[in-house]
C-alpha positions as CSV (number, residue, x, y, z in Angstrom):
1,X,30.4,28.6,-98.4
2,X,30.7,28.6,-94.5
3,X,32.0,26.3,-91.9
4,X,30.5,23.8,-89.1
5,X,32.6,24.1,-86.5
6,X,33.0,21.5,-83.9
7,X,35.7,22.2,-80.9
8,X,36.2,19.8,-78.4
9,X,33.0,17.9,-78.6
10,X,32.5,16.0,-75.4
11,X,28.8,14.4,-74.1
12,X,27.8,11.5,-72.3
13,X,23.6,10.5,-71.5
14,X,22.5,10.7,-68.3
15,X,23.8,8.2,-65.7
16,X,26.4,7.1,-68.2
17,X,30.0,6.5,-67.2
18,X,31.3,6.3,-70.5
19,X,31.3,9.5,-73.1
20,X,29.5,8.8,-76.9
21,X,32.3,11.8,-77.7
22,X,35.0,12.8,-76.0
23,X,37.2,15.9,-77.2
24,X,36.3,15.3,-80.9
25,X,36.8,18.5,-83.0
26,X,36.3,18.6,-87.3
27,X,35.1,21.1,-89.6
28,X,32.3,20.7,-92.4
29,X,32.4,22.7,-95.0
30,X,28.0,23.7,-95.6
31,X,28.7,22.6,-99.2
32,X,29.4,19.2,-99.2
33,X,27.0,16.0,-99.2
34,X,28.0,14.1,-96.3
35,X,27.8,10.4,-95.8
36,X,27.5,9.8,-92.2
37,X,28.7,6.0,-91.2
38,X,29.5,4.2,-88.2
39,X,28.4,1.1,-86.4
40,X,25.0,1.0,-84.6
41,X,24.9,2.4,-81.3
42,X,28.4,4.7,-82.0
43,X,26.4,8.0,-81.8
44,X,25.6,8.9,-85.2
45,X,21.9,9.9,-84.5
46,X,23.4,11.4,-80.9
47,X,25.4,13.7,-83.0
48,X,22.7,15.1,-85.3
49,X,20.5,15.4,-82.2
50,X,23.1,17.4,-80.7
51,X,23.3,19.4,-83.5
52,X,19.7,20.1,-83.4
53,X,20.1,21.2,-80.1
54,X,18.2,18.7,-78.3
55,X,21.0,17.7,-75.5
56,X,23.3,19.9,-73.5
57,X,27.0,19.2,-74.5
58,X,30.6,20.6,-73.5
59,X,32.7,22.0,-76.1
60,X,31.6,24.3,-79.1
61,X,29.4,23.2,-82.0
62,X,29.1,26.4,-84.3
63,X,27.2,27.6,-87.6
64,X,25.9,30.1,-89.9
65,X,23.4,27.4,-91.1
66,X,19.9,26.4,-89.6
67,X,19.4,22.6,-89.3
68,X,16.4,20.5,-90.5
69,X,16.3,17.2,-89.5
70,X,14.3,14.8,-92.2
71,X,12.0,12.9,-91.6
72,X,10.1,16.0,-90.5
73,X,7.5,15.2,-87.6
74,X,4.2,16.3,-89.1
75,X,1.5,17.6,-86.8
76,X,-1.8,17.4,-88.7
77,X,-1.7,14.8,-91.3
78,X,-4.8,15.2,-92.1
79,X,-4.3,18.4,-93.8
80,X,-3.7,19.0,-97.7
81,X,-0.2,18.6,-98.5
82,X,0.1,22.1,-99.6
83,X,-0.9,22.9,-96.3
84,X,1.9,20.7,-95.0
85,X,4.4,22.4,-96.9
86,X,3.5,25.8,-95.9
87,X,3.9,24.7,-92.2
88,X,7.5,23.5,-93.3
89,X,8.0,26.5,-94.9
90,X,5.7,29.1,-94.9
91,X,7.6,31.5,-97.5
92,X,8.0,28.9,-100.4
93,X,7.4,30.1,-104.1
94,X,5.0,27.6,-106.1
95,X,7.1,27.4,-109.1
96,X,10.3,26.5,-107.5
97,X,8.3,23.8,-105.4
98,X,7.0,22.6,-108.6
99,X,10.3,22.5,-110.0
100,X,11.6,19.9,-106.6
101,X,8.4,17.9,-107.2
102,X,9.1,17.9,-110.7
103,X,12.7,16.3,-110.5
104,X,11.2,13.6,-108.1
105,X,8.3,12.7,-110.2
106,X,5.4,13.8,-108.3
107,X,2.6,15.1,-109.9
108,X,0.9,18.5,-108.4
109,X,-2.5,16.9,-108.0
110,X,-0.7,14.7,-104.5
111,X,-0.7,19.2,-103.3
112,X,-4.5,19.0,-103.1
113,X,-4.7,15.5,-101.3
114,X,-4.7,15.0,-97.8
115,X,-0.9,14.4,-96.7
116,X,-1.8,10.8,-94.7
117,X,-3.7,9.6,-97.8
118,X,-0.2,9.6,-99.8
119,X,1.9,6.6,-100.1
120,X,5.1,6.6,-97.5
121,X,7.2,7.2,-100.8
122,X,5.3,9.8,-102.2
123,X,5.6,11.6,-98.0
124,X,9.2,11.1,-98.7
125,X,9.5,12.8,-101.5
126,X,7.2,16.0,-100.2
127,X,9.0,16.4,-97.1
128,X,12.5,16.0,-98.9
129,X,11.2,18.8,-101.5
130,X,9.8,21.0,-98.6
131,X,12.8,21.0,-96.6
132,X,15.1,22.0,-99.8
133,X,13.4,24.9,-100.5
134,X,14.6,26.3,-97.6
135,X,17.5,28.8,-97.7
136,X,20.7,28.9,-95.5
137,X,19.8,25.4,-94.0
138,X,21.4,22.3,-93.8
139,X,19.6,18.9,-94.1
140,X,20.3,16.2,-92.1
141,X,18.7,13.2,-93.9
142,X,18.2,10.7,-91.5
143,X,17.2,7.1,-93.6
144,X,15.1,8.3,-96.1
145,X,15.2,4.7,-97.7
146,X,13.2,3.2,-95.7
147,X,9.9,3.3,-97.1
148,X,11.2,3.2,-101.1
149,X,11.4,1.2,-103.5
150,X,14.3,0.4,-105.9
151,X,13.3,2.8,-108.3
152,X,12.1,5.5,-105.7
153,X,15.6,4.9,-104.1
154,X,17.3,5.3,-107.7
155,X,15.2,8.4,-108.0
156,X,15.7,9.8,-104.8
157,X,19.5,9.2,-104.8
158,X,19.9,10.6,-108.0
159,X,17.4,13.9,-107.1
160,X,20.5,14.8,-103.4
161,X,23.3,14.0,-106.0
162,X,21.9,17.4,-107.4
163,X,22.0,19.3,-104.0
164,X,24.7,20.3,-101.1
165,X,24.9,21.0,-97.9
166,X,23.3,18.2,-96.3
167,X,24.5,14.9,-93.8
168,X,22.7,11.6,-94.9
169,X,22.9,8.6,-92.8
170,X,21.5,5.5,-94.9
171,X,22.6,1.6,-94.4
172,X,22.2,1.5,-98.7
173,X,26.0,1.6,-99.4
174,X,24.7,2.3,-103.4
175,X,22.4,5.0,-102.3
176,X,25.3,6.7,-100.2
177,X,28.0,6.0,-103.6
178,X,25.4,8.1,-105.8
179,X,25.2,11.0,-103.9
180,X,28.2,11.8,-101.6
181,X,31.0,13.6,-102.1
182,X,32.2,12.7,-98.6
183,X,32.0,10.6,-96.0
184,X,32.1,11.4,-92.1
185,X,32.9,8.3,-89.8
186,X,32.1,7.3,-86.2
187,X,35.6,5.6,-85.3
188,X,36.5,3.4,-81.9
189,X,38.7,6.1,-81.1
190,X,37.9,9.4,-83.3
191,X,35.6,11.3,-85.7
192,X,37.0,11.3,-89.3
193,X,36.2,13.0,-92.3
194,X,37.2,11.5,-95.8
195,X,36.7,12.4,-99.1
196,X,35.0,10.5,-101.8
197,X,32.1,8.3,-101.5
198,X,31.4,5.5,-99.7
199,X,33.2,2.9,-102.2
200,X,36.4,5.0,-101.9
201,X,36.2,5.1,-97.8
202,X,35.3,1.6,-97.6
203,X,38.5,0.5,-99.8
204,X,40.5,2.9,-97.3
205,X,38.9,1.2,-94.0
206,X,40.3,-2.2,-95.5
207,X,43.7,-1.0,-95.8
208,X,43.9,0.5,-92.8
209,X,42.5,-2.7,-91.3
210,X,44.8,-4.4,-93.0
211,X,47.7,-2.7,-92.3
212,X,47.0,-2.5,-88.3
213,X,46.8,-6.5,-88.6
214,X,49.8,-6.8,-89.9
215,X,51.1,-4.5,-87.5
216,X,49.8,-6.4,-84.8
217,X,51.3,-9.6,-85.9
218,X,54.5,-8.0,-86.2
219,X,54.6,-7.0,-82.4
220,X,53.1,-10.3,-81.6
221,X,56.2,-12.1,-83.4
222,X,58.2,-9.4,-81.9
223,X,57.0,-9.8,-78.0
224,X,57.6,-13.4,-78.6
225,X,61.4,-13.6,-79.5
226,X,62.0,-11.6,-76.8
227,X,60.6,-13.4,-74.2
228,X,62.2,-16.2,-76.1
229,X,65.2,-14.2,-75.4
230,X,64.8,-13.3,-72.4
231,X,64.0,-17.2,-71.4
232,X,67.3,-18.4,-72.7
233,X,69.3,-15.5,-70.6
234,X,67.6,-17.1,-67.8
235,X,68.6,-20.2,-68.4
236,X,72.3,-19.4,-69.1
237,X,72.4,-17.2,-66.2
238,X,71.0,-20.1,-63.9
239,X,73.5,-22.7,-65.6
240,X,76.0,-20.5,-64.3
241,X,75.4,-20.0,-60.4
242,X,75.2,-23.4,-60.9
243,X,78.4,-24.0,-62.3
244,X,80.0,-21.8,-59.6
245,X,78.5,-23.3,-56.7
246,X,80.0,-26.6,-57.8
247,X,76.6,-28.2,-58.0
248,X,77.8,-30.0,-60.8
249,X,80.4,-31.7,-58.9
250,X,79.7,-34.5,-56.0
251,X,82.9,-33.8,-54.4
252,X,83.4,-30.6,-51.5
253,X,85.7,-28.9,-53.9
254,X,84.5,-27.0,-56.8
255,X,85.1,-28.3,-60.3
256,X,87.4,-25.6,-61.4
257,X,87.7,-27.5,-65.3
258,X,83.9,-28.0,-65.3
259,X,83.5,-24.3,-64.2
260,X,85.7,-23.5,-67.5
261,X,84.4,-25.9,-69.4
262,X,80.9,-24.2,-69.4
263,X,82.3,-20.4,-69.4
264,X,83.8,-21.2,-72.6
265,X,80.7,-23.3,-74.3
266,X,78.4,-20.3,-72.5
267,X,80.9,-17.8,-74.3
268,X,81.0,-19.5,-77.7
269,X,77.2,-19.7,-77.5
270,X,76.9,-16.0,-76.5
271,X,78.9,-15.2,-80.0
C-alpha cells in the first residue's frame, strides 16, 4: 500500500479568472477503486490530466505509482493486437495476459487480428487487460462504457470489481455500485472522499442536501422575525417622539395625560 498525496492543489486554464481547484489537499490510498463523480465541467478530467502531468499546477501532487490513463491512444491500429499490447507493455508474460483476457471473455484468436478490425468492445477489453498487467501503476479509467453493451458492461464491471488501485469516472451509477469501494467527489466548494459505493454517497449527498435546506429555511424564518422585530421597534420608537412632541395634541401645550397614556400602553406592550 502507498499514498497519493495531494497538498494544496491549486490550477486555473489559461486566461481564466477563476481557479478549477483552489487549495484542495486529500490522500488516496493506491489500493482502493475510486469512483470519481461530479457535475460536468467541475474538473474531473482536469484532475486526472493533472495527474498525468499534462498541465503545470501549484501545490504538491505526489506518488510512488505510475499513471495510465485508459482509453489508451493507440498509434498503429493497423497492427496485430499482440503487437498493440506489447507497445503498452513491452514486458507482459503470455499466460498472465491470457488469464485478463480470459476473465473478460475474449478469445486469443482477437491477438492475431489486426487491432482496428475488432469491435469497440472487444478494444475495450484489450486495452483494459493491457494496462492491468502493468505493475506499480494506477489506472485511471476514464468512461470505459461507452462503447458496451449491457452485458459487456456487466462483464466489465464485474472484471475492476476484482482489481485495485484504479480511479473510474463513468455516468452508469450501476456500473460505479459494482465496482467501487469509494467514491471521490468534485464539490462547489471542496474535494471529498467517501467511503462506499456510489448508492451509499448518493443517499449521503441527499441528507446533506436536505439538511442544508432546512437550514436555510430556518435562517430565512429567522432573518424574517427579526426584521419583523426590528420593524415594530421602529414603529414604537416613532409613536414615541411623536407623543413627546405633542403632535397628538392640536393645542400649543403638550398633552401630558396623552404622553402617559401611551408610555404606559407602550410599556404593557413591551412586557
Amino acid at each position: 500500500m502507498s499514498l497519493i498525496n495531494v497538498t494544496n492543489l491549486t490550477f486555473a486554464y489559461d486566461g481564466s479568472y477563476d481557479n478549477i481547484f483552489e487549495n484542495v489537499s486529500f490522500q488516496i490510498d493506491t489500493e482502493w477503486k475510486l469512483g470519481f463523480t461530479g457535475r460536468n465541467g467541475r474538473g474531473k478530467t482536469t484532475f486526472l490530466n493533472l495527474l498525468l502531468g499534462k498541465y503545470e499546477y501549484s501545490g504538491n501532487i505526489s506518488a510512488n505509482v505510475s499513471f495510465e490513463y485508459f482509453p489508451f491512444h493507440v498509434e498503429n491500429k493497423e497492427n496485430n493486437t499482440l503487437d498493440v499490447i506489447s507497445d503498452i507493455f513491452p514486458d507482459y508474460l503470455h499466460w498472465k495476459l491470457m488469464r485478463e483476457l480470459s476473465l473478460l471473455k475474449v478469445s486469443e484468436d482477437v491477438l492475431y487480428r489486426p487491432f482496428d478490425s475488432l469491435s469497440s468492445g472487444e478494444q475495450t477489453k484489450v486495452l483494459l487487460a493491457a494496462l492491468f498487467l502493468k505493475e506499480n501503476s494506477f489506472l485511471l479509467i476514464d468512461e470505459p462504457t461507452n462503447h458496451l453493451d449491457m452485458n459487456a458492461r456487466k462483464l466489465v464491471s464485474d472484471y475492476l470489481g476484482t482489481k485495485s488501485g484504479f480511479i473510474l469516472v463513468s455516468h452508469d451509477r450501476s456500473f460505479l455500485d459494482n465496482c467501487v469501494d469509494h467514491i471521490l467527489s468534485i464539490n462547489k466548494t471542496n474535494v471529498e472522499i467517501q467511503k462506499g459505493n456510489f448508492a451509499d454517497w448518493w443517499e449521503n449527498k441527499k441528507r446533506q442536501d436536505n439538511f442544508e435546506i432546512a437550514e436555510n429555511e430556518k435562517l430565512r424564518k429567522d432573518i424574517k422575525r427579526l426584521t419583523d422585530s426590528a420593524k415594530r421597534t421602529n414603529h414604537w420608537s416613532h409613536e414615541v417622539e411623536k407623543t413627546k412632541n405633542g403632535t397628538r395634541n392640536s393645542g400649543s401645550k403638550v398633552d401630558k395625560g396623552y404622553i402617559g397614556h401611551k408610555a404606559a400602553k407602550l410599556k404593557a406592550l413591551r412586557t
